[in-house]
C-alpha angles and dihedrals in degrees: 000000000000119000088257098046088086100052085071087060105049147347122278094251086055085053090054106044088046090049084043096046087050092054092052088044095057091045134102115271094252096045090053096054096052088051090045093055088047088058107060117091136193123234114211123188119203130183118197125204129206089331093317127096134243142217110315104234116202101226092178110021117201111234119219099222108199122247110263131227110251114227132228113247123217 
């Protein structure tokens, strides 16, 4: 395949987040974790007014998951 082939495929960000999702993937569990949480990203939404802002809306809240309990196995 030559280095070109894939662009008529997809697009370049589709490349990236494929190439991206297959590095986490081949890392340590607690490696991954830390790039996972690096990952996520918060969408925020602002109208302004006459030159002033408005409220700030979370779009795409990011949710705090609790640490789990690990279990024992056996």
């Amino acid at each position: 395949m030559s280095s070109a082939t894939w662009r008529s495929v997809f697009t370049f960000n589709k490349y990236s987040q494929i190439t991206a999702n297959a590095v986490r993937a081949s890392l340590k569990e607690t490696e991954r974790l830390a790039t996972e949480k690096r990952g996520l990203t918060a969408l925020r939404y602002q109208k302004w007014d006459d030159g002033k802002p408005g409220e700030q809306v979370l779009l795409n809240p990011v949710k705090e998951e609790s640490p789990e309990k690990k279990q024992a196995v056996v």
